[in-house]
N, C-alpha and C positions, 0 to 999 in steps of 0.2 A: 365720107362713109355713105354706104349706100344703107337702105331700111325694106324691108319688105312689112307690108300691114297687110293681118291672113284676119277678113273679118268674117264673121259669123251669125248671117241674115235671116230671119224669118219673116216681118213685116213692118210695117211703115217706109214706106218706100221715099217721102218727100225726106225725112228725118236722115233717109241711109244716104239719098244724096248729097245731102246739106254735109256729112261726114267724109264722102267723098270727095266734095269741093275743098274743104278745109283741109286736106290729109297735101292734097295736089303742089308735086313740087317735083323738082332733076329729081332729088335724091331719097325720094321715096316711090315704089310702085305699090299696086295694090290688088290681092286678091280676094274677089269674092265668094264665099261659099252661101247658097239661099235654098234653103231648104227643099225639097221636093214635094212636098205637101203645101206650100205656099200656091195657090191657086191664080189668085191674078198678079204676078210676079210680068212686070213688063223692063226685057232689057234696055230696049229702043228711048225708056224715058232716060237712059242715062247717057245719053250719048254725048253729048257734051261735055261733060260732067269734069273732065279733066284737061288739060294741055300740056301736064310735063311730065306727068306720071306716066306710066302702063296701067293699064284700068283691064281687068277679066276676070267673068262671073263665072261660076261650074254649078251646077244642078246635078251633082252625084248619088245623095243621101238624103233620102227621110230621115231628120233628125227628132229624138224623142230627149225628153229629159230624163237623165239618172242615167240613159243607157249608152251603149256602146258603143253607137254612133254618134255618140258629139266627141269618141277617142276617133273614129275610124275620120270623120271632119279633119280636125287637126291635124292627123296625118296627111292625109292626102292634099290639104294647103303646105304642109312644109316641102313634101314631096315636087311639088308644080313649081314654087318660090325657089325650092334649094339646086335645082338646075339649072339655075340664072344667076347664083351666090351672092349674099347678100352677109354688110354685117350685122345687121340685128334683125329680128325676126318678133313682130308683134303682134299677139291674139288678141283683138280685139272682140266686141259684139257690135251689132248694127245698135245698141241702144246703148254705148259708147260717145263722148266728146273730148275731146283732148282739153288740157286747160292752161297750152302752152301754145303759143305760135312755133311752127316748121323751124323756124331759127332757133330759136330756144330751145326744141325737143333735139334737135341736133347736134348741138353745141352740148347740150347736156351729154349724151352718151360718145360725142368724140371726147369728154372732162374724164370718161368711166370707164373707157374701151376695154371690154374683156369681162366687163361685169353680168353677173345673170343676175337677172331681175324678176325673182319668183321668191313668193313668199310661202314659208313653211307655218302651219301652226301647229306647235308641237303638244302644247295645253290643250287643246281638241283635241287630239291624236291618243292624250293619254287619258284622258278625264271623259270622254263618248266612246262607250261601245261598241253603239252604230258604226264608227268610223272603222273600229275594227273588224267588227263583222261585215263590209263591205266585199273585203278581200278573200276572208276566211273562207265563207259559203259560199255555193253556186246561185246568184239572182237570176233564173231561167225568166221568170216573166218582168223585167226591166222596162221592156218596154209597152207596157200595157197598161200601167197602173193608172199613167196620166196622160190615157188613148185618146179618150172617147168625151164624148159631149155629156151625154148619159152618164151623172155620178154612180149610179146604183154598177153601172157595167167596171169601172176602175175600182169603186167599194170592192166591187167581188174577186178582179186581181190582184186587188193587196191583201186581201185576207188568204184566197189560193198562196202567193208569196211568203206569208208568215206561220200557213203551216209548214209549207216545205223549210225551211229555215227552221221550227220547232224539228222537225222528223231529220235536219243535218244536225242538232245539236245533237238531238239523243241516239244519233248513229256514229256520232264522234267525228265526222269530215270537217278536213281540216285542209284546205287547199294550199295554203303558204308553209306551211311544216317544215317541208322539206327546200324551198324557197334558198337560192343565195344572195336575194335582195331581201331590206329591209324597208317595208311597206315605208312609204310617209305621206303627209296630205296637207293639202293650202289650199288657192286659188288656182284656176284654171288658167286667169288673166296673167301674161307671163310677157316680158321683153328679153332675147336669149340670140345668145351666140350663132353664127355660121359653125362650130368643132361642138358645143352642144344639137342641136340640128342634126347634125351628122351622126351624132352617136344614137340620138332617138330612132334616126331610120335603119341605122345598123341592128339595131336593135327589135324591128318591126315584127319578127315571128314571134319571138318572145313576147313582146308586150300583148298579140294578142292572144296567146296561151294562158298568161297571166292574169289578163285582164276585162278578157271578153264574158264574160259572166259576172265583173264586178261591178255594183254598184256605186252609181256617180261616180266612174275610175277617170274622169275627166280632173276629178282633183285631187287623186293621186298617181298618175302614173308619169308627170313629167318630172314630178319632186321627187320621186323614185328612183330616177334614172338617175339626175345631176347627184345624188345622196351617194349612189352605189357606185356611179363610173370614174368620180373624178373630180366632179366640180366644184365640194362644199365651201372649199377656199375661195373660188369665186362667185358665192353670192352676195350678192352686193346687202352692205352692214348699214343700216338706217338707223335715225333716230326721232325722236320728238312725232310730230304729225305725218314726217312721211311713212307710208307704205314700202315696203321690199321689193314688191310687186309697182308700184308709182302709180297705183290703181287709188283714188278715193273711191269708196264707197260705203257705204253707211247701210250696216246694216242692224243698228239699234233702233231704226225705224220703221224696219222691215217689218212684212204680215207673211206667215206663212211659208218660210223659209225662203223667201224674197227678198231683194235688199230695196230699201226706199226709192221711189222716182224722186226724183229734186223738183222742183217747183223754184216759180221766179222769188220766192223769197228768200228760197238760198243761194242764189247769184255772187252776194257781197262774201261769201264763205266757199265758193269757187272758185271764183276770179277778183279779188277786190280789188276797188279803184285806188289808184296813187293817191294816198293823203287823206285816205277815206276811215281810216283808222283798223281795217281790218287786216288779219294776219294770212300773210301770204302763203298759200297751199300750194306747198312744193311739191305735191304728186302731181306726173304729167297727163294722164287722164282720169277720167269719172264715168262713173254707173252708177243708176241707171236713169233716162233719159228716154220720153213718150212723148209724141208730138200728138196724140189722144189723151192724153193727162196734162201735159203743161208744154204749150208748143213755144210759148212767150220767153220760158227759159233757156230754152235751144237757139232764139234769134236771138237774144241779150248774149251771151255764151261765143255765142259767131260774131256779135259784134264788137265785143272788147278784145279779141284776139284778133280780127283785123283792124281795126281801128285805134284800137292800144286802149289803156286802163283810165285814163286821163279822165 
């Protein structure tokens, strides 16, 4: 099986390497996307970086949070990957580590072949409003809220945002009404088919019809697609600790609707050593991961997946 990994870069660059050496194998290539606004972004530090892979960066898109362009990203990495066909297809972030060796992670999805690997949360979906009104309303200033350096200047485009949002309610606009998809929402972090792939880009005017005025539609519009097209049968059915998605991440210790960076204390609950007594975390990667917050955990991490758990 081949793998395509479509990562999604803004900064720390030693950290994004260290990801790319680890990812490095025949049967994985790797594309990068690094923001446009990332300013001392040097490609030339990565040149070694791999020997079996295919290794290329793109610099298409100023990426913002919430907005559009972390759908129009995704796009345009499945678009670049899916002209080379690949069978699985992995969204990663640069602040991403896997917590399986290359064998493992492979051996794994040749065990699952056909499976999508995207998690739905439907208790969100139905219990936040927000999530509904995502879709509902037009978010015209998406990308401005979380611009600027200056708090006072993003205070003042969320507040512009939530009149206009008050002045859609009391005008009754209702963008999805008339809709023959049924909105749904999870994680962005997704492992997915070559015939899912396919049907996202088939799908590309529409999606951005649908979606380019929605907020954070990054975490609904792939779960939308597989919900409406075809797929729900195969997304793949988990239990106990793993994720849908095979994504750890913790976000019960998250600030500020951020999920926790790990730290070297939680090494033995990411990777635990053989005999060590701790229970083995069957998701195949984790977020999130700062080599400005805890660099110590990123080379423990690197090192029990090469060196084994022993």
């Amino acid at each position: 099986m081949k793998h395509a990994f479509l990562i999604i870069a803004h900064n720390n660059w030693w950290q994004l390497k260290k990801l790319i050496e680890c990812l490095d194998s025949d049967t994985h290539d790797i594309y990068v996307h690094v923001d446009k606004k990332s300013k001392d972004f040097d490609e030339s530090y990565f040149k070694n970086s791999v020997t079996k892979s295919s290794l290329k960066f793109y610099r298409e898109f100023e990426v913002y949070w919430g907005g559009f362009s972390q759908v129009q990203v995704e796009m345009f990495l499945f678009k670049q990957a899916y002209t080379n066909g690949y069978d699985y297809y992995h969204i990663i972030s640069g602040a991403d580590l896997p917590l399986k060796n290359n064998e493992e992670i492979d051996s794994f999805f040749e065990k699952n072949k056909g499976k999508e690997f995207i998690l739905y949360d439907e208790d969100a979906l139905k219990g936040n409003p927000e999530i509904t009104r995502r879709a509902k309303y037009y978010h015209f200033l998406q990308n401005y809220r979380r611009r600027y350096a200056e708090k006072w200047k993003n205070s003042f485009f969320t507040f512009c945002e939530r009149v206009s949002l008050v002045l859609q309610i009391v005008f009754g606009v209702n963008r999805v009404k008339n809709l023959d998809w049924e909105i749904k929402y999870g994680s962005q972090w997704v492992s997915i088919t070559d015939e899912l792939v396919k049907v996202i880009l088939a799908n590309e005017e529409k999606i951005t019809s649908v979606f380019s005025y929605t907020n954070c539609a990054d975490e609904l519009f792939i779960q939308t697609i597989a919900y409406n097209c075809g797929f729900t049968d195969r997304i793949f059915q988990t239990s106990g600790k793993q994720a849908a998605n095979l994504r750890c991440i913790d976000w019960s210790r998250g600030k500020n609707g951020n999920p926790y960076t790990y730290r070297l204390k939680d090494i033995d609950m990411l990777i635990p050593k053989i005999g060590g007594g701790g229970r083995e975390n069957l998701n195949l990667f984790a977020r999130k991961f700062s080599e400005t917050v805890d660099k110590d955990v990123i080379d423990e991490t690197l090192s029990r997946l090469k060196n084994g758990r022993n």
